[in-house]
BAVO-550235 format. One record per residue (C-alpha): z, x, y; residue in three letters. Coordinates in steps of 0.2 Angstrom, whole numbers, plus 5000, padded with zeros to 4 digits. Each point is the difference from the previous one (the first is absolute). Layout:
BEGIN
ZXYAla...
***
This chain:
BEGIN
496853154832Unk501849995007Unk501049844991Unk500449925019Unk497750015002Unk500049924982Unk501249865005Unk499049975017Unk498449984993Unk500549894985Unk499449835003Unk501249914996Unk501350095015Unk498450015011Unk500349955017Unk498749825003Unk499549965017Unk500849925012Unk499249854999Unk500349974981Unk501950015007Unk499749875016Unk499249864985Unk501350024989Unk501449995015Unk498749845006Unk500149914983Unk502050015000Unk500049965018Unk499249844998Unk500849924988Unk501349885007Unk501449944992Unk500249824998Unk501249915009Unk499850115017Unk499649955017Unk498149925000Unk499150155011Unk501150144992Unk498450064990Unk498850005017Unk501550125005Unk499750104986Unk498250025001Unk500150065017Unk501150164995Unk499150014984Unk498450025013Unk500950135009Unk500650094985Unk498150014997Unk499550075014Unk501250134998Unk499450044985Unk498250005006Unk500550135011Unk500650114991Unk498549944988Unk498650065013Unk500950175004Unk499850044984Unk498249964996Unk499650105017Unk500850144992Unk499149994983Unk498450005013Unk500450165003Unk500450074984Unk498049954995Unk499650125013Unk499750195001Unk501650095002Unk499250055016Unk499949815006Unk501350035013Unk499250185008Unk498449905000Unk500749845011Unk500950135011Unk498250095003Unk499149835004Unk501449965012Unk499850195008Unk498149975002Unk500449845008Unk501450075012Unk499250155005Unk501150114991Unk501649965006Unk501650014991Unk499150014983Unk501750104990Unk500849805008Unk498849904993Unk500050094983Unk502150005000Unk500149815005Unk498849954986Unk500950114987Unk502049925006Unk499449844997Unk499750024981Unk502050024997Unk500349855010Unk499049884991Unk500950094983Unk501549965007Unk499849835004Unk499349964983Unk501550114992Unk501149885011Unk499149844999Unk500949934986Unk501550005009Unk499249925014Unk499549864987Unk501949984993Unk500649995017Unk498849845003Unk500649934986Unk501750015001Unk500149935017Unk498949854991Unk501249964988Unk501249925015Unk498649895005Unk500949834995Unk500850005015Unk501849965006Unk500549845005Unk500949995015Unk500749824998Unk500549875001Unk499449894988Unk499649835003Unk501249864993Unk499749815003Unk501449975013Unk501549884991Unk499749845007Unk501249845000Unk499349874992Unk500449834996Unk500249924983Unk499049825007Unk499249955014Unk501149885010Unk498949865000Unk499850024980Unk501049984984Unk500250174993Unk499349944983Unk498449935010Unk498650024989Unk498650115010Unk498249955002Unk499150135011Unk498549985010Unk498250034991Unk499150125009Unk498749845004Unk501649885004Unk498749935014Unk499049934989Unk501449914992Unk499849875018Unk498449934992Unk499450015016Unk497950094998Unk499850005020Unk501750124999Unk499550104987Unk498450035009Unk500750065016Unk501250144989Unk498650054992Unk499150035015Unk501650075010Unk500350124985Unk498150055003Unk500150025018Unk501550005008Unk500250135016Unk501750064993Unk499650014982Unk498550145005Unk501250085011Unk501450014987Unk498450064987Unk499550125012Unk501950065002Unk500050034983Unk498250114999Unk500950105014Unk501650014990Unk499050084985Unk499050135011Unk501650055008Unk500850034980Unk498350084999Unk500350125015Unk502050054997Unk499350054979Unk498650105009Unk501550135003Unk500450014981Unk498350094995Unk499250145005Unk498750005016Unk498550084993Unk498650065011Unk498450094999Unk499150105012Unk498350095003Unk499150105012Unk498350105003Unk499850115015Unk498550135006Unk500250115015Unk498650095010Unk500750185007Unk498550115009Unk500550175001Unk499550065016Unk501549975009Unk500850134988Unk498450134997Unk501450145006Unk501149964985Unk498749964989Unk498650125004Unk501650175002Unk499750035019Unk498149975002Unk499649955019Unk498549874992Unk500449814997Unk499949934980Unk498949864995Unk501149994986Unk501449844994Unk500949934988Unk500249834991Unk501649944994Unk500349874986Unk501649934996Unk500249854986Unk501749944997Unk500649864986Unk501649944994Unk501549874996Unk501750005010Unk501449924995Unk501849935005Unk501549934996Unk501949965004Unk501350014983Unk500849855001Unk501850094995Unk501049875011Unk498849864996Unk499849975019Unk498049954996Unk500749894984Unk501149935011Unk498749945013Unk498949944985Unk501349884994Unk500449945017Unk498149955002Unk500149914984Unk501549895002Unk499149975018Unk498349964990Unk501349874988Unk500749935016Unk498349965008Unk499649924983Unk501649895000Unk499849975019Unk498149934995Unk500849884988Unk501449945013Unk498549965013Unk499049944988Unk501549854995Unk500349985017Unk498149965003Unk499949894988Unk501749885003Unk499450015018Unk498249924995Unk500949864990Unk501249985012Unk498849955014Unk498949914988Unk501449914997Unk500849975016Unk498049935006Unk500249874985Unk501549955008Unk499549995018Unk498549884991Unk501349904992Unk500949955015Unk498249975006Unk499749884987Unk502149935004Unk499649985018Unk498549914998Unk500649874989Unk501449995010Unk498849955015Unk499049874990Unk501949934996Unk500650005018Unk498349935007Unk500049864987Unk501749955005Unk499650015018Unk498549884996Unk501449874993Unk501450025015Unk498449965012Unk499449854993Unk501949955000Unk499950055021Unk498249885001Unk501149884990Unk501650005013Unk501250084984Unk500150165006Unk500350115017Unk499150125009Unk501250134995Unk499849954981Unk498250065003Unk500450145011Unk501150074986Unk498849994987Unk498650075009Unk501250175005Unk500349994980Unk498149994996Unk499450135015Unk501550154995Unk499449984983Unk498050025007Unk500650145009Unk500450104985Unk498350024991Unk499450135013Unk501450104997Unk499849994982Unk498450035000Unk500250165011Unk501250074989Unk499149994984Unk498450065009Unk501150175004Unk500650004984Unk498350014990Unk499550125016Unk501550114993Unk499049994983Unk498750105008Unk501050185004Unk500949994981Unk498349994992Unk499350135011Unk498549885006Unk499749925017Unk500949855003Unk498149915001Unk499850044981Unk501649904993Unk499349864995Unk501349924992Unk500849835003Unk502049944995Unk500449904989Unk501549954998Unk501850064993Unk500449884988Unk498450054990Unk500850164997Unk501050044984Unk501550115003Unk500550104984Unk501950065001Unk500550154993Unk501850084999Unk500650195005Unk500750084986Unk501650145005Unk500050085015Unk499950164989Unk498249954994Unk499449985019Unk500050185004Unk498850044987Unk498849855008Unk500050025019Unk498850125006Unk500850025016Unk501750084991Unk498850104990Unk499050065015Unk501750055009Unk500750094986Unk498350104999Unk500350045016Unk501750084996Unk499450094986Unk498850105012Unk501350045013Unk500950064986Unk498850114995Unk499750055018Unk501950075002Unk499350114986Unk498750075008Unk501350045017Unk501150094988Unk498850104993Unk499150045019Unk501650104998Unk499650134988Unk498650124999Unk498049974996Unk498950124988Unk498250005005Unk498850094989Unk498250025006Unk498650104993Unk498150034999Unk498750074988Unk498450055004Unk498550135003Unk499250085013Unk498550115001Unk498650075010Unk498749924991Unk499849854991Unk499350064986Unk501750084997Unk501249885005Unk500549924983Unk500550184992Unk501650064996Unk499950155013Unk499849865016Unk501649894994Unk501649975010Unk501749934996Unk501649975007Unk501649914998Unk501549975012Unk501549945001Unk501049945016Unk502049915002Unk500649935015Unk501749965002Unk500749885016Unk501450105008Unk500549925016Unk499149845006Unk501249955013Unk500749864988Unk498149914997Unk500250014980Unk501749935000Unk499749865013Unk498449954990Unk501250014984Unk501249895010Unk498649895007Unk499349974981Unk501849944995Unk500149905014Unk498449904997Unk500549994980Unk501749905008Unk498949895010Unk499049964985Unk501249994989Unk500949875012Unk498349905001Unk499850014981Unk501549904998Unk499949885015Unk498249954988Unk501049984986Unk501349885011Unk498649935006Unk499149944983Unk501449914994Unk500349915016Unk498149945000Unk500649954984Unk501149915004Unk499549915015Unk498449964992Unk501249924986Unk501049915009Unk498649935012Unk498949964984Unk501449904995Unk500749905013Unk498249965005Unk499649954984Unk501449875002Unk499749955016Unk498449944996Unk500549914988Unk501049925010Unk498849975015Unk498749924990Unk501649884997Unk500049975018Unk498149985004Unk500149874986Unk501649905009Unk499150025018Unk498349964995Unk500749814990Unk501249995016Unk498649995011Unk498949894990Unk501349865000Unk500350045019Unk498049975002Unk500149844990Unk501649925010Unk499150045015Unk498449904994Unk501049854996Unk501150015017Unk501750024990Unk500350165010Unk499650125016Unk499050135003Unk501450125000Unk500549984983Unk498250054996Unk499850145012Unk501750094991Unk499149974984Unk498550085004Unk500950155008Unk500950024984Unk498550014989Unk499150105013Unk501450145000Unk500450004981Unk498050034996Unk500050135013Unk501650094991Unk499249974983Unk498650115005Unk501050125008Unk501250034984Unk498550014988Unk499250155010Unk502050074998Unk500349974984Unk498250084997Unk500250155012Unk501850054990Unk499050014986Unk498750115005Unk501850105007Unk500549984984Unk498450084993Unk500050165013Unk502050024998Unk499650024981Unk498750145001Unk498249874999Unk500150064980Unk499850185006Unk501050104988Unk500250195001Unk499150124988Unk500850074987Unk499150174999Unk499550125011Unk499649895018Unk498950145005Unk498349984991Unk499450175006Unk498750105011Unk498249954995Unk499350144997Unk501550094996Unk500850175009Unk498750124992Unk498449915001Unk500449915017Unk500650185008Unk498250034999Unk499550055018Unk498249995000Unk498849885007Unk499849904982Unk500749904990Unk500149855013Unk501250115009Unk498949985016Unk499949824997Unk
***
């Protein structure tokens, strides 16, 4: 035995199957080195999946070869005498020489598989991608080193996420809680973010392999009478005869784009940003829900306030107008001296259905934030002064971005535009689809699942743009142009949060002080016009000096009421301006698909996919 048949058939140099290659090139395929991008291994398990139909390829070529080895030597000169008897004998020296130039190919192919195989690999080893740029940067932003209407060494108190319940008000507290529940704009915002998550779901779909399967059963019916004269050689009678054909057919397809350019990536990291934008827009509603809620309850408290004012103003204005007409019986006062005071009585009586009208729309308002019908709110005000109002104090402006959800929803936003200029840069370059297919085929079904029957293929396909009359470059240009518009709005939000800032500031405290201030003048008016009313009992004055009075302590009631609600609405400003205790997650913002890629890419009707 020559040396070179000694090496060959040494087991140690002996060439394994195909297959035993495709696992070991699977196993190093799919190990993923930490800190790559997150679906860099699904990418790597779609080539492996190729690299192993290749390899079964090659693998089924060469177990229909060893099919034939078992066989006589004469296995090739008997299929060409079957195929003679079936043809007629027709070209049986064809037949014969067909069968027998097949052999070398599928030697060949096995000789060259290997190479095929490395190929694969090789171009496997560029799949982490390219990034085209750019990279996002948080844009540099002027900020200030205090609020204007705050010491820079202010001391901060943020908001609790439940500052509502620091009001001490359980009617108010109900109606969040049934806003939070139910409120038309929080489902949509919800909903937004459930649509948000499919469409992350939809752009990833492109990072794995679409896998298929397929499978078909056919039977034909042929009489051969129509052809007796081919059949029968040249007979004039017609044949009784026919033929049946079976054909069974089973396999799996598969397909997939390299993701050189990361174009795919690019879109998947766009939907995601979108998915955190839609989270951070659900908490900007939700605040916004919520202010509004308190704000109406409290604006209904005060409408019942100035209620309660005008009434007592009334009972005033009417028992003075009892006194000024027993001086008119008495001959110590005019006719006009009545007159007056019964204008005084009736413009204060005509205020009360006004009042009442107004708070009735208010708790009507009620109905729409809590997402009930306005029959259901059953509700009553109260008042404003039972209401505690617990300060708190912004901290630097610095702090607020990491607390407004508004400036975190429009940053989100740029960060998926900027992934979206990736994605027109890479529409630039060329795409790499890869599909191929495995499977059997056979004329009976009790030969379909054997090694004689399988198929395999694989293909590879690159497209490259070459003139597009200037669509990739205006859609490039387009993408940049929207990344400026957002980048514009980003920072108008972060204007924007520190003058809510400070005008909530500045209106908390000068309402604060006006109040205080106001409750001073209630308390002047209100002794003014109860020395006024005792003068005019004892006759020492007129009914002028009373009417002024009265008007006075009217008025300043009225204005009381009117800065309380102020002085409460600026701190429910204060409250929204500084973020309603929202404060931005530290980790990753985007929990996730549930399921994840792989067992929601599942595309059959199970698993609640049809739900």
């Amino acid at each position: 035995m020559s040396p070179a048949l000694t090496r060959r058939l040494t087991p140690s140099t002996a060439r394994k199957p195909p297959n035993s290659r495709v696992r070991r090139s699977v196993s190093r395929m799919v190990s993923v080195t930490p800190g790559r991008l997150p679906f860099l291994e699904l990418v790597h398990i779609c080539v492996a999946f190729c690299i192993y139909c290749a390899g079964m390829q090659g693998h089924v070529r060469n177990m229909i070869r060893r099919q034939f080895k078992k066989q006589k030597p004469d296995t090739l000169q008997d299929w060409a005498d079957r195929r003679t008897a079936v043809t007629g004998g027709r070209d049986t020296n064809h037949a014969t020489a067909s069968a027998s130039s097949r052999a070398p190919e599928d030697t060949a192919f096995l000789r060259f598989a290997p190479c095929r195989l490395s190929v694969v690999c090789a171009a496997a080893s560029l799949l982490s991608g390219c990034n085209l740029g750019p990279n996002y940067h948080r844009p540099s932003l002027d900020l200030p080193p205090a609020y204007r209407a705050t010491q820079a060494t202010a001391a901060a108190a943020w908001p609790s996420a439940d500052w509502w319940k620091g009001f001490h008000s359980p009617e108010l507290d109900m109606l969040i809680a049934q806003a939070r529940a139910h409120n038309f704009d929080i489902a949509v915002a919800i909903a937004q973010v459930r649509q948000a998550d499919a469409q992350v779901r939809i752009a990833g779909a492109t990072l794995l392999p679409a896998i298929g399967a397929s499978g078909s059963g056919a039977w034909q019916h042929q009489g051969l009478g129509a052809n007796s004269n081919r059949f029968g050689g040249g007979g004039g009678g017609i044949s009784n005869a026919s033929i049946d054909y079976h054909s069974y057919s089973a396999g799996l397809n598969a397909s997939y784009e390299l993701d050189f350019w990361q174009h795919n990536l690019g879109l998947r990291q766009a939907a995601v940003a979108s998915a955190v934008f839609s989270r951070f827009d659900q908490e900007t509603v939700a605040l916004t829900v919520v202010t509004a809620v308190a704000n109406t309850w409290f604006t209904a408290l005060a409408y019942a306030d100035q209620l309660a004012v005008t009434r007592r103003n009334v009972a005033a204005a009417e028992q003075t107008l009892a006194v000024v007409r027993g001086r008119f019986a008495a001959g110590t006062a005019s006719a006009l001296d009545v007159a007056n005071q019964e204008a005084l009585a009736a413009g204060e009586r005509a205020l009360i259905p006004n009042y009442v009208s107004l708070m009735e729309q208010e708790v009507i308002a009620l109905g729409i934030l809590v997402g009930e019908p306005p029959e259901r709110v059953t509700v009553q005000p109260g008042t404003l002064t039972a209401l505690a109002l617990p300060p708190v104090a912004a901290g630097l402006p610095s702090q607020l971005l990491a607390r407004r959800p508004d400036v975190a929803a429009a940053e989100a936003q740029l960060i998926a535009q900027n992934f979206n200029i990736k994605v027109a840069r890479a529409a630039f370059f060329p795409t790499i689809q890869l599909t191929s297919s495995a499977g059997y085929q056979a004329a009976a079904l009790n030969q379909l699942i054997m090694p004689g029957s399988a198929l395999a293929s694989l293909a590879a396909g690159l497209t490259q743009p070459l003139f597009d009359g200037g669509v990739l470059r205006g859609q490039l240009e387009q993408a940049k142009g929207l990344y400026d518009q957002l980048l514009a709005q980003y920072r108008k939000a972060v204007v924007q949060a520190f003058t809510d800032v400070d005008t909530a500031l500045t209106a908390w405290r000068f309402t604060s002080e006006q109040e205080k201030l106001q409750r001073v003048a209630v308390v002047a008016a209100r002794r003014a016009a109860e020395i006024a009313r005792a003068q005019l009992a004892a006759g020492t004055v007129d009914i002028t000096t009373v009417l002024t009075a009265e008007t006075t302590q009217f008025n300043d009631e009225s204005l009381l009421v009117q800065v309380r609600l102020a002085r409460a609405q600026a701190l429910l400003s204060l409250y929204k301006a500084l973020g309603g205790g929202w404060v931005r997650p530290s980790g990753a913002v985007f929990p996730g698909l549930q399921p994840g890629m792989i067992p929601g890419g599942v595309a059959l009707p199970i698993g609640g996919n049809v739900d």
